[in-house]
Structures are given as C-alpha cells and as structure tokens.
C-alpha positions in Angstrom: -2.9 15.8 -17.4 -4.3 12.4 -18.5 -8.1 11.7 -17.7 -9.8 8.4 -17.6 -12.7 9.8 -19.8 -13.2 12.0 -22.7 -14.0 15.8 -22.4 -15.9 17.2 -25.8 -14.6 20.5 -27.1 -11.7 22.0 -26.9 -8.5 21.0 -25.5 -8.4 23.6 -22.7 -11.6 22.2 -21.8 -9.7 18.8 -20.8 -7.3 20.8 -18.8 -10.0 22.2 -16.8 -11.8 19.1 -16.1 -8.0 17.4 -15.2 -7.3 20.1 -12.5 -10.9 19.8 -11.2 -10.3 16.1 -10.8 -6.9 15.8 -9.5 -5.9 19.2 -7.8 -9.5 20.2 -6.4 -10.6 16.9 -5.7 -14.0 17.4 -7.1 -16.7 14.9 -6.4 -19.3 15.5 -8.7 -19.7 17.8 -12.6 -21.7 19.9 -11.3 -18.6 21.4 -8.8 -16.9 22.4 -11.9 -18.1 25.9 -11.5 -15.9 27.1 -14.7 -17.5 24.8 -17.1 -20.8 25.6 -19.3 -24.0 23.8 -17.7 -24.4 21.8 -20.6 -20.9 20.7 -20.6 -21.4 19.3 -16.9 -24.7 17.7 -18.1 -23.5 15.7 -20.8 -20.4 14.7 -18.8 -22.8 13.8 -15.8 -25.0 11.9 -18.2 -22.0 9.9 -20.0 -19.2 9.6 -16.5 -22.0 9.7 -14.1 -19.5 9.7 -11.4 -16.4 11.7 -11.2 -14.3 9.1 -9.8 -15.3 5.8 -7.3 -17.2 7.4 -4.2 -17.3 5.4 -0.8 -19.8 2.8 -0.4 -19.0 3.1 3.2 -17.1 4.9 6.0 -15.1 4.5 9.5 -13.4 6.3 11.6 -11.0 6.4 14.5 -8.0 8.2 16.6 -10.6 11.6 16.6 -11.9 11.4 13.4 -7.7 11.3 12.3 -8.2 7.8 10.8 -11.1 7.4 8.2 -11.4 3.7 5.8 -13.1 4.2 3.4 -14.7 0.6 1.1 -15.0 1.2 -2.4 -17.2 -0.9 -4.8 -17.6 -3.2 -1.3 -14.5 -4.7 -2.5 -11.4 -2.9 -1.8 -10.3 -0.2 1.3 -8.3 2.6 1.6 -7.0 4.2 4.8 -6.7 8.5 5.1 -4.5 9.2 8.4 -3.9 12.4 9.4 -0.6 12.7 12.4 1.3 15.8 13.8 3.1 18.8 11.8 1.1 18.4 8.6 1.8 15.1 7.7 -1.3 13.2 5.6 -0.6 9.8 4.4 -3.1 7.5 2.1 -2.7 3.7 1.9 -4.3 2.6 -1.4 -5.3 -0.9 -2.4 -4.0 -2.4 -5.3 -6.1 -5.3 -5.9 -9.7 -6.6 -4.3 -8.2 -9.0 -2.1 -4.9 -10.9 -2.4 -4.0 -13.7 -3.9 -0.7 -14.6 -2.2 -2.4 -16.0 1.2 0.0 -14.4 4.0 -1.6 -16.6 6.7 -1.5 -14.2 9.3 -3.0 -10.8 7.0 -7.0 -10.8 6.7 -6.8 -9.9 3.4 -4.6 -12.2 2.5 -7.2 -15.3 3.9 -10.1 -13.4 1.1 -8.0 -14.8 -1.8 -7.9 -12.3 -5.0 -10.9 -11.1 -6.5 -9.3 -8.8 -9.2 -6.7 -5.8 -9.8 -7.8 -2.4 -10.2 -7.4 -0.6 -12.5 -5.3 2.6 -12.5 -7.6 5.0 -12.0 -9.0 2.7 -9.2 -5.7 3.2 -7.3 -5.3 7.1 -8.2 -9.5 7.9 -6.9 -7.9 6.7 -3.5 -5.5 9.3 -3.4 -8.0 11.8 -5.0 -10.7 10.5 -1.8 -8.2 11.4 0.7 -7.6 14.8 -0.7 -11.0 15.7 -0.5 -11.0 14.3 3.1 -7.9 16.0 4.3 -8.8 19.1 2.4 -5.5 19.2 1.1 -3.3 16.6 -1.3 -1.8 13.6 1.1 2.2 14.3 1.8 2.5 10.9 1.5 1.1 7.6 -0.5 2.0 4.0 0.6 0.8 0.9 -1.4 0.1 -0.9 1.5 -3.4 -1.6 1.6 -4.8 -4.6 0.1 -3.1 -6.4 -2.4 0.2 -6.8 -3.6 1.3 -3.9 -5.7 4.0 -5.5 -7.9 1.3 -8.4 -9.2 -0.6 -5.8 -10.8 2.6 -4.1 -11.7 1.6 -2.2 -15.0 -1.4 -0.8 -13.5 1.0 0.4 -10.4 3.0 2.0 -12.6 0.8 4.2 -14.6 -1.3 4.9 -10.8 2.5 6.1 -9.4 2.6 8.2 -12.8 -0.3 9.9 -12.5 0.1 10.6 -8.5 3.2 12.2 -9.3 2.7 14.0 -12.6 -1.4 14.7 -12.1 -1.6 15.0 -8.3 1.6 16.4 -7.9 2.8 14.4 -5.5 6.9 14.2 -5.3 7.5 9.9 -6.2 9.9 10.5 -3.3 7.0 10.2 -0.9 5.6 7.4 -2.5 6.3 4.3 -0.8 5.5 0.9 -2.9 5.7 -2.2 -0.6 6.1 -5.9 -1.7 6.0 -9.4 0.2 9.1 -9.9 -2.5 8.4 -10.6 -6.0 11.9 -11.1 -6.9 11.7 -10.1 -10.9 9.7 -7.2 -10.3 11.7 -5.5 -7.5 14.5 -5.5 -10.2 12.2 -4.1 -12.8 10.7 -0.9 -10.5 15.2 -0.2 -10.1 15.1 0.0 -13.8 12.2 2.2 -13.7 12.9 6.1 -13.8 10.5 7.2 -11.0 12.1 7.5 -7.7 9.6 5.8 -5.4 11.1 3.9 -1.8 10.6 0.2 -1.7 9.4 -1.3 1.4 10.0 -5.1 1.5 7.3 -7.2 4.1 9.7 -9.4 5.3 8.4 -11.0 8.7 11.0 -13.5 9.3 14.6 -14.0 8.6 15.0 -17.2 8.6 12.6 -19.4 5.8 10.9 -22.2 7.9 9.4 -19.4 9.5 8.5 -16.8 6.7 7.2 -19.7 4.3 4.4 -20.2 7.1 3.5 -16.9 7.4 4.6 -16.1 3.1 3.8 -18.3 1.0 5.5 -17.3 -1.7 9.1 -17.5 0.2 8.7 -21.1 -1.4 9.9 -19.1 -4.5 12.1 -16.2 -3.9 13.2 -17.4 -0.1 14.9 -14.5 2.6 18.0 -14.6 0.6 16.9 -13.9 -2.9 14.5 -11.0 -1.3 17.2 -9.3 0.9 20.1 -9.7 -2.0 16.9 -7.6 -4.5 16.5 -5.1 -1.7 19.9 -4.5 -1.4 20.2 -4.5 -5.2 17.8 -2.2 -5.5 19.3 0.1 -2.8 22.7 0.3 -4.8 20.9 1.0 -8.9 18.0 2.8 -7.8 19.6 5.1 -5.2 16.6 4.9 -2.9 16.0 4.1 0.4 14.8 0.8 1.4 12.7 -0.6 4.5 11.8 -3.9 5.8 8.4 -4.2 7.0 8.3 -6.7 10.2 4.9 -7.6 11.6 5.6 -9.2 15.1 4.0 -12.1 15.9 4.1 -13.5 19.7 5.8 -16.5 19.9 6.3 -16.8 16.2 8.7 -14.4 15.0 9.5 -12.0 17.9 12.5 -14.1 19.7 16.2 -12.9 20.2 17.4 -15.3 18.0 15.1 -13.7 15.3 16.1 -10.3 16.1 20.1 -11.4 16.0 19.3 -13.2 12.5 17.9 -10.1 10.9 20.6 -7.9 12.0 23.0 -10.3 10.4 21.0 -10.5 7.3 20.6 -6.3 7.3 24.5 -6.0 8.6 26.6 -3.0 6.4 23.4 -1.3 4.9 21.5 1.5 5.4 18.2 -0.5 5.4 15.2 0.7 7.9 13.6 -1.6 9.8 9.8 -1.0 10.4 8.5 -3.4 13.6 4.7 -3.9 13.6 2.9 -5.1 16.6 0.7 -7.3 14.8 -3.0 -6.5 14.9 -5.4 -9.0 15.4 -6.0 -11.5 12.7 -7.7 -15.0 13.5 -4.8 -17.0 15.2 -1.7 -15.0 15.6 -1.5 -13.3 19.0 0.1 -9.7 19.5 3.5 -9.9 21.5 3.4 -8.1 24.8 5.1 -4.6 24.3 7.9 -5.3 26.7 9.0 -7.7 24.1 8.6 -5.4 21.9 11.1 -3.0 22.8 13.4 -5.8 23.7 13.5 -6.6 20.0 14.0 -3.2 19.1 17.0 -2.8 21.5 18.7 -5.9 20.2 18.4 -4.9 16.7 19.8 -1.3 17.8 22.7 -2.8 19.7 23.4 -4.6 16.5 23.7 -1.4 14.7 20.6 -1.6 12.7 18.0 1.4 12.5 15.0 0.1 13.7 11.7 1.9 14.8 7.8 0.5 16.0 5.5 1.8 14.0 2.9 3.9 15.8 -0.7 1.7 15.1 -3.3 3.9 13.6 -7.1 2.5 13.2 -7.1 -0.7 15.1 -10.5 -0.4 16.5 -11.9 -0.1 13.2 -9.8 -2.8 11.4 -7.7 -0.4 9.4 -4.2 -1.1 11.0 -1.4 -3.1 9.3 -2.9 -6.8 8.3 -6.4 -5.9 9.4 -7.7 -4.3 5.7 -10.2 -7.3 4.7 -14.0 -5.8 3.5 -16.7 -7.2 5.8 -19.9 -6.5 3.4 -18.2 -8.8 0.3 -15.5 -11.1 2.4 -15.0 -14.4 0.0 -12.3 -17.4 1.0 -10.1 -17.7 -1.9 -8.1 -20.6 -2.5 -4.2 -19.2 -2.1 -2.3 -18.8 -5.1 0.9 -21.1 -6.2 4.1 -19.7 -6.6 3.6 -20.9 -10.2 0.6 -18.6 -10.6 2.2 -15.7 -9.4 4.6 -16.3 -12.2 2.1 -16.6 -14.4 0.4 -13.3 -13.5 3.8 -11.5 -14.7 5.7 -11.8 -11.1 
C-alpha cells in the first residue's frame, strides 16, 4: 500500500499506518491503537491530519445522503440505498472549467485539480461514514475526471489496490474528451465509462456542452462505442433532461438511432434545479423513456438522491467559496492534456 506521507522506522510500520488509513478509515494518529505513542506523536506533529476532514456537512433522504465540502472548495456525496449498496461520488477538480451551462459547477469556472490523494480521502470519508468501504465509486462530482487524467488514474489505482475496491464498480464519467476516452481503453484497469451526453443532436449539446464545438455527438458516441469494443466494458450515457430543451420525441428517436445495435445504457436525469433550465414534468418523463424502450434501447431514470441539499446530479457547486470563472476554450482543454 502506497501512503501520501512518510512513516519512520521500519517497513512493517508503513503497512500498519496504510491499513489504518485505507481499510479502517482512521481519522486521526492517535486511533492507531497498534502504534508506539511516540510514533503517533511525531506523525501528528509532521501530517497533522490523517487525510482532508470536512469543513462542513449536510444531509438528506434520513440521514442516507450526507455532502460533505472539503477545503471549502470541492464536495463529495456518501449515499447509502437498499440491499447494502453504498456509493461515493468524488470530485475531481475545485470547480470546472468546461462551463456546461446548465450544471452549477460548471458556471464556478476551474479553481484547480486535486490531487490524488484529494480524490482517494473522499472515498476514505465515506467509509468512515458508512462504516463500511463504499460498493461503489463514481467520478461524478465536480469536475471533469479525464482533465486531470493522471491524477484520476493513480486515485482509481489506489481505490482499487489500497481500498480494495473491485475497478469493476468504479464508474469514471466524462462530458467526452475524445483523446482521453481512447487512452482510459488502453489502460489495464477495468473501470465503466459513463459518457454525459445531453443531446443527440449538436445545435443543442454545444449550448448546453461547450466543448461539443470540439469533439461533436459523433466523434463522442463513435469513442464510446470504441471503447465498448477494446476495453470490454460496459458503457452508459448520462442524459440530464431539460424541459423544453432536450426532452422532445424527436430527441428521444435521435438518440436511439445514434445508440441503435449496442448494448449501451442509457441513464435519464430529471434535471435538478440550476439557474435557468426548468425540470420536465415526470409524465414526459416516462414518455421519453418509453420511446427510447420501444426503440429497443435500455434506458432507466435515475432515482434523485440529495436534491434538498443541492447534492443531486448538476447541483454540486460550494456555497461558502462560489467564484464565476470565465469558461474554458476548447483550445485550453487541449492544452491541459485533453
């Protein structure tokens, strides 16, 4: 097991601290019964904290949704649901820099990526909240994961190797950074992609995604599908429906053509509320749903978790350090390694 920090003495030493960190979920030194007192001293005096602690804390659905704000930057979401099942979404960056016009963090702009322990503490939060390891991680809280793809990486590493949880339960999700979908099906770590599509036609996603202006729907569904076929895992679209913007039957039709032979899961979002994009009425809803069954398509609605305390799908934006950030070109995004 890899540690952020350095443990003095031995090597077995190391190990201990590792599975106090990552399979106990220990907040502070002084938990780490095992260890002599003056080894927890120094390493209190040098680390200070174990890992990033809450600044602050909300919860919902019976106390089965808790957000947690690190740093008074970034959020992660602990959601407990029915027959065991504990899923995390982490943050990958403060902010975002891709502007998504209708996601709240996507109107703060990009403060910075975090680093990988930063991701992995998330993970190792919602342990200690569960009182158990999450089943399942998703990289769907603020940011976009494959901009800050190295640091992902080594985060998805660590889950799996230090955490011990299977890379088959991790689920890595992406507005569709073209390059970098192909380079996670090279990678040897069996993760599901989840691509945050919106629209299937482009006049419509480049107003809500930016960044269509650079890899359009084609390019993002032709990488999905790619990615399906080399890497041998599933795939899902993410689909955030937006009343009168992206939730008509011509829409519906136009995705099941695009989606037409695959396997590919279709995940429909009743947009939460963000500042000028309204939530569709559920009757259309499940009109949408049937069309894309009748087309042959697998399609679910997610169930929405944490709305009340803005910590559903779109809503993750921190209210103590909220800062408008100028969007960021598709030219930038290249630069940053996209």
């Amino acid at each position: 097991m890899s540690l952020p920090f350095e443990v003095p003495g031995p090597a077995y030493r190391t190990r201990q601290v590792a599975k106090w960190v990552y399979q106990r979920f220990a907040r502070t030194f002084d938990e780490m019964t095992d260890l002599p007192l003056d080894l927890r001293r120094e390493l209190a005096e040098s680390r200070g904290a174990v890992r990033p602690e809450p600044t602050a804390l909300r919860t919902a659905d019976a106390g089965d949704t808790v957000k947690a704000l690190f740093d008074a930057t970034y959020e992660a979401v602990a959601m407990r649901y029915s027959a065991g099942r504990r899923t995390v979404c982490v943050s990958s960056q403060a902010g975002c820099g891709l502007g998504c016009t209708f996601c709240a963090t996507g109107q703060m702009g990009l403060d910075r990526n975090l680093e990988p322990f930063e991701i992995v503490s998330q993970v190792l939060w919602a342990g200690a909240t569960f009182g158990d390891k999450p089943s399942n991680v998703v990289f769907m809280g603020m940011g976009e994961p494959l901009a800050n793809y190295e640091a992902v990486l080594e985060a998805i590493r660590s889950i799996n190797a230090d955490v011990d949880i299977s890379a088959r339960r991790i689920v890595v999700s992406t507005v569709g950074l073209v390059p970098q979908i192909h380079r996670l099906a090279d990678e040897d770590i069996p993760v599901t992609l989840a691509l945050s599509l919106h629209a299937p036609d482009d006049e419509t996603r480049s107003t809500l995604v930016p960044v269509n202006g650079r890899w359009p729907v084609a390019e993002c569904i032709a990488a999905a599908k790619e990615f399906r076929r080399s890497h041998g895992r599933r795939v899902s679209i993410e689909y955030a429906l937006i009343r009168d913007v992206n939730d008509n039957d011509w829409q519906a039709d136009a995705l099941a053509k695009l989606l037409r032979g695959t396997d590919i899961h279709v995940n429909l979002i009743p947009l939460n509320p963000t500042p000028g994009f309204g939530v569709p009425a559920s009757l259309r809803v499940e009109e949408f749903e049937s069309r894309l069954r009748d087309s042959g398509v697998n399609a679910t609605v997610r169930d929405t978790r944490g709305r009340d305390i803005d910590a559903a799908c779109g809503q993750l934006a921190t209210t103590i350090a909220k800062k408008k950030r100028p969007g960021v070109s598709a030219r930038r995004v290249r630069a940053a390694g996209a």
